[in-house]
N, CA, C and O atoms as a Maestro MAE file, in Angstrom:
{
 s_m_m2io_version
 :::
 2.0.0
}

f_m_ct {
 s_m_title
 :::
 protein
 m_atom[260] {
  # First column is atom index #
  i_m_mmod_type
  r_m_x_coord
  r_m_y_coord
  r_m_z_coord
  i_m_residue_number
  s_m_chain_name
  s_m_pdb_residue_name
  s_m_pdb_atom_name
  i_m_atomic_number
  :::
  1 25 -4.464 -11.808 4.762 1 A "UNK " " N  " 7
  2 3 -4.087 -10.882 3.718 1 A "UNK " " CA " 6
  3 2 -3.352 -9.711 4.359 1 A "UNK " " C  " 6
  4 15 -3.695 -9.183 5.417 1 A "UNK " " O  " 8
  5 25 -2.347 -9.373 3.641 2 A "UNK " " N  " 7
  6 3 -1.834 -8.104 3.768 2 A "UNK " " CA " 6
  7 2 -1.459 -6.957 3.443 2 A "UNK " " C  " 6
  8 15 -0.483 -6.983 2.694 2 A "UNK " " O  " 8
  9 25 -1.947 -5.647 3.776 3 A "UNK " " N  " 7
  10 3 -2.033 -4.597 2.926 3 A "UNK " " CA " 6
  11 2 -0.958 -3.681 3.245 3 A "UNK " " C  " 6
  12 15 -0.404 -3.655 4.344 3 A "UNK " " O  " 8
  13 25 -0.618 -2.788 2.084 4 A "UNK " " N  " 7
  14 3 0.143 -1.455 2.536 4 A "UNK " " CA " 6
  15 2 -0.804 -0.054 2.104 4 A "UNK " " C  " 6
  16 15 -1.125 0.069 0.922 4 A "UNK " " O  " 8
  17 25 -1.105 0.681 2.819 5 A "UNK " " N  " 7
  18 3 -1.684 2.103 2.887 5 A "UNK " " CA " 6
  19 2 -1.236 3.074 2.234 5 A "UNK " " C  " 6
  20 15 -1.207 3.649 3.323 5 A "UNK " " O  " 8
  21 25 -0.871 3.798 1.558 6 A "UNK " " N  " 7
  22 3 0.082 4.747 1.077 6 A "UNK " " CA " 6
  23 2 -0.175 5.879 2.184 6 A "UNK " " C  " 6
  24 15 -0.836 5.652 3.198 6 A "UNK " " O  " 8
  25 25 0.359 7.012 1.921 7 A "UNK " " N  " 7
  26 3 0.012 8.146 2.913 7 A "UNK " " CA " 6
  27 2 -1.400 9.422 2.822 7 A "UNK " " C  " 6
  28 15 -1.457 10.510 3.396 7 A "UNK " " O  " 8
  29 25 -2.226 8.897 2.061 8 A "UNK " " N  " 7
  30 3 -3.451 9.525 1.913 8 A "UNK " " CA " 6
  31 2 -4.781 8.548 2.417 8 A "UNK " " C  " 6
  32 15 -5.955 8.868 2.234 8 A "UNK " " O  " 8
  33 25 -4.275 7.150 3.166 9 A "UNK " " N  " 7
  34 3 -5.081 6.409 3.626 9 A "UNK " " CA " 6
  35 2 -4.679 6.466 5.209 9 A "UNK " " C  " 6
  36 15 -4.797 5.414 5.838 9 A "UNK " " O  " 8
  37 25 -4.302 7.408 5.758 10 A "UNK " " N  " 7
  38 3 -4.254 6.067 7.231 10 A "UNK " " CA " 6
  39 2 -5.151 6.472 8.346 10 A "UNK " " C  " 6
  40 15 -4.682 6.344 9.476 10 A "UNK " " O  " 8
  41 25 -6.678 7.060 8.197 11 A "UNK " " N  " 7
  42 3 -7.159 6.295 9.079 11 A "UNK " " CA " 6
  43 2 -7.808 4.767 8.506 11 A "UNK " " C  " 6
  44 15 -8.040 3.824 9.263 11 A "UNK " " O  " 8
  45 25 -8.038 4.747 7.046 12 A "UNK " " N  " 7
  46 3 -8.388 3.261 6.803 12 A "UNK " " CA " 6
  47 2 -7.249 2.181 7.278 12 A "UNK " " C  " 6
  48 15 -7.495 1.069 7.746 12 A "UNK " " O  " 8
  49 25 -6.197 2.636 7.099 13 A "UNK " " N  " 7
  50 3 -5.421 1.932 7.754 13 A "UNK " " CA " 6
  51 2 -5.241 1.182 9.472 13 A "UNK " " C  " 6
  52 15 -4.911 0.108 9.975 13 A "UNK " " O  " 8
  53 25 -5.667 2.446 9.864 14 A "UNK " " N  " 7
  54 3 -6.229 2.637 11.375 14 A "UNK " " CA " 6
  55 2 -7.048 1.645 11.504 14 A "UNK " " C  " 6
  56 15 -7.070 0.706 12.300 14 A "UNK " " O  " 8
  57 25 -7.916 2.028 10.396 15 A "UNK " " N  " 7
  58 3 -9.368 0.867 10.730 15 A "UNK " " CA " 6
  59 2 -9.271 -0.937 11.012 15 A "UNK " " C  " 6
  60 15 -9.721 -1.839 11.718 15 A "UNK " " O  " 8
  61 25 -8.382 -0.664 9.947 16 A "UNK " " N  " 7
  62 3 -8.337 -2.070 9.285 16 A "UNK " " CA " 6
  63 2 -7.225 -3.322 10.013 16 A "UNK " " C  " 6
  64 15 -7.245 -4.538 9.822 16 A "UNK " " O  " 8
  65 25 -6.249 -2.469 10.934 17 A "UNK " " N  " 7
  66 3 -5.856 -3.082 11.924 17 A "UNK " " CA " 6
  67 2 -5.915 -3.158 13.183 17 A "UNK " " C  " 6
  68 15 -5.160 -3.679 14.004 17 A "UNK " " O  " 8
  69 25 -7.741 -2.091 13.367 18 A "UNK " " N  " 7
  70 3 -8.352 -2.888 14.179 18 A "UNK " " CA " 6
  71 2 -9.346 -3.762 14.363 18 A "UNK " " C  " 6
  72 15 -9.780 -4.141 15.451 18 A "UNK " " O  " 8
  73 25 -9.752 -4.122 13.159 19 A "UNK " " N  " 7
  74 3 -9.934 -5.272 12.881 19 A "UNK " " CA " 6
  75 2 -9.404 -6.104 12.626 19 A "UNK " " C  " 6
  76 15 -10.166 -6.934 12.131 19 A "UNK " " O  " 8
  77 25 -8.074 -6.549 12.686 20 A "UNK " " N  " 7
  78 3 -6.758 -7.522 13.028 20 A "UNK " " CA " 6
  79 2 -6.449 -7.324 11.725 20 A "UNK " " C  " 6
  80 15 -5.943 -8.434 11.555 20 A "UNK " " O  " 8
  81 25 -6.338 -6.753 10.573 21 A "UNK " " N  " 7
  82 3 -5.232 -6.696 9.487 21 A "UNK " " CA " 6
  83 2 -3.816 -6.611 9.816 21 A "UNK " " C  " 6
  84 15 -3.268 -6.179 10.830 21 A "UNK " " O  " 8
  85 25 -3.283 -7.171 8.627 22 A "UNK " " N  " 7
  86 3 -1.782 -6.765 9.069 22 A "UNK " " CA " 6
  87 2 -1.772 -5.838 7.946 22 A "UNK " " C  " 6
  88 15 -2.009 -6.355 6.854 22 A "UNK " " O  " 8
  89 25 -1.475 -4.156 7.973 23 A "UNK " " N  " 7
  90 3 -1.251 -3.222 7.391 23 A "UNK " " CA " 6
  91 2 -0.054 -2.508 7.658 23 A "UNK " " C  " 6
  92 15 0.259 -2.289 8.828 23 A "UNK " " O  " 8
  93 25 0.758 -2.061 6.577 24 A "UNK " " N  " 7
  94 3 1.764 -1.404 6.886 24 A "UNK " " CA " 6
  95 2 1.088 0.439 5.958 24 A "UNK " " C  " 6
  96 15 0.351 0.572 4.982 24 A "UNK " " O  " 8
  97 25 1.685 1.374 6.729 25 A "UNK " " N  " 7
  98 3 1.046 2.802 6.522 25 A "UNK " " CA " 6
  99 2 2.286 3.800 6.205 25 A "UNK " " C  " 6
  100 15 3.145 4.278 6.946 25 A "UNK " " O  " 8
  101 25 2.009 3.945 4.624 26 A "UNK " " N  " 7
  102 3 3.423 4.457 4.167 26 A "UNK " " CA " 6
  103 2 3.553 5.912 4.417 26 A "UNK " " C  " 6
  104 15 2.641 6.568 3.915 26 A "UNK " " O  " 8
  105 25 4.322 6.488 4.970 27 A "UNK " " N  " 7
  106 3 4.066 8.201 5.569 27 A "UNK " " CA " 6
  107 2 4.423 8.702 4.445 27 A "UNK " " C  " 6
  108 15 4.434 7.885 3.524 27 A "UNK " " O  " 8
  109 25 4.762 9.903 4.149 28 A "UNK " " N  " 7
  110 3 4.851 10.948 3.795 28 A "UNK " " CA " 6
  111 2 6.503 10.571 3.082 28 A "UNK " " C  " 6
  112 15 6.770 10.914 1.930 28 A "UNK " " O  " 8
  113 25 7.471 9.852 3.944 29 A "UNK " " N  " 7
  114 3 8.864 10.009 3.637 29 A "UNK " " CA " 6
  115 2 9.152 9.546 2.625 29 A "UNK " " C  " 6
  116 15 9.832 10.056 1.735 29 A "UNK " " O  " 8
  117 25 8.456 8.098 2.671 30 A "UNK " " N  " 7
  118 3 8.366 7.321 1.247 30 A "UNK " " CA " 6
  119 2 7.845 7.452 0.109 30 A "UNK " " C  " 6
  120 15 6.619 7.533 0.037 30 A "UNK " " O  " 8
  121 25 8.659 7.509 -1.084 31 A "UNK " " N  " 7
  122 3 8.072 7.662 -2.329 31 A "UNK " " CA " 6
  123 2 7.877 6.474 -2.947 31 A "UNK " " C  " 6
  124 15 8.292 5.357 -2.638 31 A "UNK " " O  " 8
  125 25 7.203 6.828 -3.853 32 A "UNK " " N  " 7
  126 3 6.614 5.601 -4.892 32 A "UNK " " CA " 6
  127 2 7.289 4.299 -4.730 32 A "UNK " " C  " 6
  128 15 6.870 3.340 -4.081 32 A "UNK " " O  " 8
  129 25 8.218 4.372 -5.297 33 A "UNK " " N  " 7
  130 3 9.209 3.311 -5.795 33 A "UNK " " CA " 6
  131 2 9.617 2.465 -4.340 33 A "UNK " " C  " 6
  132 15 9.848 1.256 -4.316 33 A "UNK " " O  " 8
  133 25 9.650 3.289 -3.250 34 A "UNK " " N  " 7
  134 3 10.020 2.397 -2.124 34 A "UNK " " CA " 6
  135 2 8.382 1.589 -1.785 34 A "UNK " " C  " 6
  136 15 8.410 0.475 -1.263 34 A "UNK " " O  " 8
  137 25 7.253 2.127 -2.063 35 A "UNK " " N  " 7
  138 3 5.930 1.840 -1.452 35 A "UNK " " CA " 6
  139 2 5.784 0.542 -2.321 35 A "UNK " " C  " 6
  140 15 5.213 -0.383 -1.743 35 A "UNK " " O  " 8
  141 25 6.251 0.280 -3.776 36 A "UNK " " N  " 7
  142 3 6.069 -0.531 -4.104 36 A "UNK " " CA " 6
  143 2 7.309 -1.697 -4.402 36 A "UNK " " C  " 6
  144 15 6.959 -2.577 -5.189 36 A "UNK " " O  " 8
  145 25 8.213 -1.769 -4.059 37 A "UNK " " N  " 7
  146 3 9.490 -2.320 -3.209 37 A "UNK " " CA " 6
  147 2 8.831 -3.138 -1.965 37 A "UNK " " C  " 6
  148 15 8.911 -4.365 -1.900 37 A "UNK " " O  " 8
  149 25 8.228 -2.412 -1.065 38 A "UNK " " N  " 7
  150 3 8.199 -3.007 0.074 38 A "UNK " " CA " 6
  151 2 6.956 -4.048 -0.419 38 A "UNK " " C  " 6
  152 15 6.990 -5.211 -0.016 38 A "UNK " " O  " 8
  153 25 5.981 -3.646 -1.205 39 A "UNK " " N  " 7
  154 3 4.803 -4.190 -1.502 39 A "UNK " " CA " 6
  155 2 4.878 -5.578 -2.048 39 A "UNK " " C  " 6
  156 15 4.043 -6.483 -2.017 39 A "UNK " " O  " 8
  157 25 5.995 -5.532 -2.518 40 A "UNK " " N  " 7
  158 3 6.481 -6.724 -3.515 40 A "UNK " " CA " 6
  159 2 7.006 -7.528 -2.533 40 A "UNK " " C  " 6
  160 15 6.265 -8.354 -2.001 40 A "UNK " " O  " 8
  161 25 8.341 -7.416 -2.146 41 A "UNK " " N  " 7
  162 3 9.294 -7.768 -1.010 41 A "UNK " " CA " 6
  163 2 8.496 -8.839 -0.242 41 A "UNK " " C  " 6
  164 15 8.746 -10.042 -0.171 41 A "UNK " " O  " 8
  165 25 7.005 -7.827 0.581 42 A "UNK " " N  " 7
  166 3 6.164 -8.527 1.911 42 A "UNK " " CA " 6
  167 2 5.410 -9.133 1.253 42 A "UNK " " C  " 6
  168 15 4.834 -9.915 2.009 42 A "UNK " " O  " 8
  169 25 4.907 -9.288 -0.167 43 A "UNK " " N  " 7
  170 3 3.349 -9.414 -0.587 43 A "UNK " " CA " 6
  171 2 1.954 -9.039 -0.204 43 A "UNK " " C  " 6
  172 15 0.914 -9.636 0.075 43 A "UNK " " O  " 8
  173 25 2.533 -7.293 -0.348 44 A "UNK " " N  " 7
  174 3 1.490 -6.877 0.176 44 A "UNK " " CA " 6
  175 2 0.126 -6.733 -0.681 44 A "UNK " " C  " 6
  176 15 0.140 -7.505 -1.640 44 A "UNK " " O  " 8
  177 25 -0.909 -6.043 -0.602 45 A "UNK " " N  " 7
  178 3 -2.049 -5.577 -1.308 45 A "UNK " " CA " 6
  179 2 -1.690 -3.936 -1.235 45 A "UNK " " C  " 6
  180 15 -1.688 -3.527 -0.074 45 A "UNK " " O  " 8
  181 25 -1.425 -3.052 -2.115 46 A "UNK " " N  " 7
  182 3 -1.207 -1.564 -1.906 46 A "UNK " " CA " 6
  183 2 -2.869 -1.055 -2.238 46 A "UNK " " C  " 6
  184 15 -3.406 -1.406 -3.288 46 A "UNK " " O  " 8
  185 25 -3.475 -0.341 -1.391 47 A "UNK " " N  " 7
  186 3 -4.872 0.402 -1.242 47 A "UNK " " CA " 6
  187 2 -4.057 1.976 -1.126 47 A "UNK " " C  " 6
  188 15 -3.249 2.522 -0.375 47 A "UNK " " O  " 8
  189 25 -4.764 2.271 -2.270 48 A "UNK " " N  " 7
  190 3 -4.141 3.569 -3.154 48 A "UNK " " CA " 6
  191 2 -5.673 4.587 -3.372 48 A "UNK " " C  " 6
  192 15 -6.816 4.138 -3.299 48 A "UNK " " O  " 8
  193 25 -5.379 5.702 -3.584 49 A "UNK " " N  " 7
  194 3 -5.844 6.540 -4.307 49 A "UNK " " CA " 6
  195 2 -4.849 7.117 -5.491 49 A "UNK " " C  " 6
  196 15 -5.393 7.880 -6.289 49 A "UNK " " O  " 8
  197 25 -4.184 6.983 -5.585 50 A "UNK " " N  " 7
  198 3 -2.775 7.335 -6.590 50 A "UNK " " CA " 6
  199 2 -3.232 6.554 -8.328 50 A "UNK " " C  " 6
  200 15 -3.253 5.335 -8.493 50 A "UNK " " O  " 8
  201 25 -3.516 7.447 -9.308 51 A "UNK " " N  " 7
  202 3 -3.650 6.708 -10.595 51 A "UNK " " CA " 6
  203 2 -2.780 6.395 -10.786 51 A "UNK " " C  " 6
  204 15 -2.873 5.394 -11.497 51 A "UNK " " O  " 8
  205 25 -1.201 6.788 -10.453 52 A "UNK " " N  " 7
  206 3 -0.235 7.020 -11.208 52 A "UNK " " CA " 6
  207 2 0.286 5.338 -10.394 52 A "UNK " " C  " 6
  208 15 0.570 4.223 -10.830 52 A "UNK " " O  " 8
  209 25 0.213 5.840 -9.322 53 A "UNK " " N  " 7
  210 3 0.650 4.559 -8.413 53 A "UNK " " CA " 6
  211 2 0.201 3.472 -9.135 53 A "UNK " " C  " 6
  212 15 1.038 2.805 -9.742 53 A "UNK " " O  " 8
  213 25 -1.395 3.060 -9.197 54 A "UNK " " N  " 7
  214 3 -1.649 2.123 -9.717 54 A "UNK " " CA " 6
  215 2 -1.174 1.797 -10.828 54 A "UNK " " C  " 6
  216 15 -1.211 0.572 -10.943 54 A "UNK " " O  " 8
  217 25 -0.768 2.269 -11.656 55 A "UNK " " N  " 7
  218 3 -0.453 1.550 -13.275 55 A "UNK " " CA " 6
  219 2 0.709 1.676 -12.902 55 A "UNK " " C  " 6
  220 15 1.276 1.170 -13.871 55 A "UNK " " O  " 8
  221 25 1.682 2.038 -12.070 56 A "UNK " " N  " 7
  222 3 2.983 1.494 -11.871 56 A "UNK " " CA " 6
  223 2 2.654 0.170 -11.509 56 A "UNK " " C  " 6
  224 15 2.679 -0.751 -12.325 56 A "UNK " " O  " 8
  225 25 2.260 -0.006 -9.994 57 A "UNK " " N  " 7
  226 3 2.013 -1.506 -9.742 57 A "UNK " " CA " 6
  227 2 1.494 -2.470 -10.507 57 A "UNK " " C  " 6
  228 15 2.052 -3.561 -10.630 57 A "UNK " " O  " 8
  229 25 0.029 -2.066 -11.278 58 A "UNK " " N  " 7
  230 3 0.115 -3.414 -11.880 58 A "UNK " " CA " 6
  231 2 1.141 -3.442 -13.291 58 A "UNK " " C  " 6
  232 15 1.073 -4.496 -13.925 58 A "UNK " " O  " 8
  233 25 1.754 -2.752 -13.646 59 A "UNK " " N  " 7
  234 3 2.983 -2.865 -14.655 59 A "UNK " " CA " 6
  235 2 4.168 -4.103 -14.261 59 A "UNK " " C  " 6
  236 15 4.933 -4.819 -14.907 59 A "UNK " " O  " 8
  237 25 3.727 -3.832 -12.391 60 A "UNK " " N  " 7
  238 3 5.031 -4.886 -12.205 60 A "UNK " " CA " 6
  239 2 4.362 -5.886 -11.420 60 A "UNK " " C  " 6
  240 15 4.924 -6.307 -10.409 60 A "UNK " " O  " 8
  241 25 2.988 -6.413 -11.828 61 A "UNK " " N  " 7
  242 3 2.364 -7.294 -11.309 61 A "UNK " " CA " 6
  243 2 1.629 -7.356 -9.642 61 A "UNK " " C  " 6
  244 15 1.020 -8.253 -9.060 61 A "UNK " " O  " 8
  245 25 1.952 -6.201 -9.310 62 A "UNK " " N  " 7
  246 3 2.155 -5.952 -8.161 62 A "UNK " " CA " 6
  247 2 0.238 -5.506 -7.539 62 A "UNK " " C  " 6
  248 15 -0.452 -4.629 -8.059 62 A "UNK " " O  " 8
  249 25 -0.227 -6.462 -6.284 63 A "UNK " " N  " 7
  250 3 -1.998 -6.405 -6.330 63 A "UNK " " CA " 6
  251 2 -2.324 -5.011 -5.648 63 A "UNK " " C  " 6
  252 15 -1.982 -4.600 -4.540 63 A "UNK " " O  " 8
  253 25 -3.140 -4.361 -6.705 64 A "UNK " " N  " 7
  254 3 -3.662 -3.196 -6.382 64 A "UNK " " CA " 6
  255 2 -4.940 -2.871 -6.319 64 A "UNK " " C  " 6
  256 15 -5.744 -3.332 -7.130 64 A "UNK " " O  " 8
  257 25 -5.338 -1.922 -5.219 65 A "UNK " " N  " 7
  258 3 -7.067 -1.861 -4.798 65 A "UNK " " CA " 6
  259 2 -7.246 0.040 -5.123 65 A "UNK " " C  " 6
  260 15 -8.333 0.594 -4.959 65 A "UNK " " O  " 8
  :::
 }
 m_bond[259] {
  # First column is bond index #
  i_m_from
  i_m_to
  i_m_order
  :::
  1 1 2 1
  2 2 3 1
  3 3 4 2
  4 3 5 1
  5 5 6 1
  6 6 7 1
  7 7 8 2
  8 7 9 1
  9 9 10 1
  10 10 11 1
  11 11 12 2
  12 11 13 1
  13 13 14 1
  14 14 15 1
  15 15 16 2
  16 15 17 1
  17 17 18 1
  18 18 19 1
  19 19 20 2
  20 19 21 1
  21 21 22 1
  22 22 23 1
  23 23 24 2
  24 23 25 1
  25 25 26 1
  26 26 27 1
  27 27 28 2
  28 27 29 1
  29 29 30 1
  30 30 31 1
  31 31 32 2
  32 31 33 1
  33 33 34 1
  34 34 35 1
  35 35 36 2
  36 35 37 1
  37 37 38 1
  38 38 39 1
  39 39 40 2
  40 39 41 1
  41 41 42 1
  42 42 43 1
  43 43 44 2
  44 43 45 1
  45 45 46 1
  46 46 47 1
  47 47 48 2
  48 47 49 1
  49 49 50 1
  50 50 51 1
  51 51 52 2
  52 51 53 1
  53 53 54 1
  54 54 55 1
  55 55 56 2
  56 55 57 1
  57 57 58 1
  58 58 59 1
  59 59 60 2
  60 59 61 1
  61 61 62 1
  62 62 63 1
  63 63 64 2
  64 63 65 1
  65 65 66 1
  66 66 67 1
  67 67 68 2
  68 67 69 1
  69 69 70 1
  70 70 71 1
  71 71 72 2
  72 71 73 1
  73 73 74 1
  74 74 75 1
  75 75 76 2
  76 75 77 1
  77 77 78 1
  78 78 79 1
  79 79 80 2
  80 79 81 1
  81 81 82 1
  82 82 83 1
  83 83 84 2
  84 83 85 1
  85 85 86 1
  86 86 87 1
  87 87 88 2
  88 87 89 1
  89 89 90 1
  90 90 91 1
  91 91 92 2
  92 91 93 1
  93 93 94 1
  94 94 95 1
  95 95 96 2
  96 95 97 1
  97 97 98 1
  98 98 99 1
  99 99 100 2
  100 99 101 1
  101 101 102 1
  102 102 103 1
  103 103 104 2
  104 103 105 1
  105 105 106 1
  106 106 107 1
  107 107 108 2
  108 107 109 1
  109 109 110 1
  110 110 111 1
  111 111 112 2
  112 111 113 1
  113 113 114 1
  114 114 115 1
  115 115 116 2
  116 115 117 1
  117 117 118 1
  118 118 119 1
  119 119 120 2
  120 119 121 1
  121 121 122 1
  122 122 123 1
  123 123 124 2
  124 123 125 1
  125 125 126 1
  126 126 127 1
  127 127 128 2
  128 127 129 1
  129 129 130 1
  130 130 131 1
  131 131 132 2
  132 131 133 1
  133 133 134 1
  134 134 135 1
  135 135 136 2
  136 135 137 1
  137 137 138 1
  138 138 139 1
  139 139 140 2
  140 139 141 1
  141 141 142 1
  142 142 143 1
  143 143 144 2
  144 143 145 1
  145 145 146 1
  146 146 147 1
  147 147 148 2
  148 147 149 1
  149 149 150 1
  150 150 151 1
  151 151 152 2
  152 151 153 1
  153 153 154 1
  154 154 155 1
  155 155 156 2
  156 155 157 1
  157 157 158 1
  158 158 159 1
  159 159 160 2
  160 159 161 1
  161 161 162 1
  162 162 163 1
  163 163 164 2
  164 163 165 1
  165 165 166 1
  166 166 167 1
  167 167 168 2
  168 167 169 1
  169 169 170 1
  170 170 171 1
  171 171 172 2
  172 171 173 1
  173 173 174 1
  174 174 175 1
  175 175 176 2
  176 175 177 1
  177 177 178 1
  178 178 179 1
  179 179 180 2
  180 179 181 1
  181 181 182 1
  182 182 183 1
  183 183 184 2
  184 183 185 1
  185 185 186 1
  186 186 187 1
  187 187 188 2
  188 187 189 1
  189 189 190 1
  190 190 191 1
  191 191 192 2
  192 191 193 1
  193 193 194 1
  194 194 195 1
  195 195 196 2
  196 195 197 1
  197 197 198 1
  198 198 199 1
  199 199 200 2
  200 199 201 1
  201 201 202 1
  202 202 203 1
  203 203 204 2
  204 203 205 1
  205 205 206 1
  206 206 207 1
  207 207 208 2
  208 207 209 1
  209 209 210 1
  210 210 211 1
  211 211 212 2
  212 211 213 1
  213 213 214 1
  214 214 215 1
  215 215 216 2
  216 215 217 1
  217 217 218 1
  218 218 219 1
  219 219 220 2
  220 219 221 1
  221 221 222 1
  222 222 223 1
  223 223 224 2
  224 223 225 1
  225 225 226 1
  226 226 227 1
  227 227 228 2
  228 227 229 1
  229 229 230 1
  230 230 231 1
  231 231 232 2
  232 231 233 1
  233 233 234 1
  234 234 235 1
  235 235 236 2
  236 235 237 1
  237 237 238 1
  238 238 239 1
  239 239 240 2
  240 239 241 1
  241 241 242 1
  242 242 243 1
  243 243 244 2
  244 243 245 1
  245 245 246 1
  246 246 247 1
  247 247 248 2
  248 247 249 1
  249 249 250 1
  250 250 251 1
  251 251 252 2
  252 251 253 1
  253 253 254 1
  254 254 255 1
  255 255 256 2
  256 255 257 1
  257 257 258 1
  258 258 259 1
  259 259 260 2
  :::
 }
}
């Protein structure tokens, strides 16, 4: 499985690829629309704290935690 972090997660992010995840950890530069672009693109899992985030993603089917 593979996840993307947004930028209010990354020491879980940290965590989670050291426990061999493949996580990508979206900084600060990226906004929304690219976080869930890439999410789609890779098939990622986006692990959010973002409400707003989430009902974007699942609007576009896109798996959200």
């Amino acid at each position: 499985m593979r996840f993307l972090c947004d930028q209010m997660l990354g020491t879980l992010a940290k965590w989670l690829r050291i426990l061999g995840y493949d996580v990508y950890f979206a900084n600060n530069l990226e906004d929304d629309e690219d976080i869930l672009k890439r999410a789609e693109e890779e098939e990622r899992v986006i692990i959010t704290r973002d409400k707003y985030l989430v009902m974007r993603a699942k609007r576009r089917r896109i798996k959200v935690i």
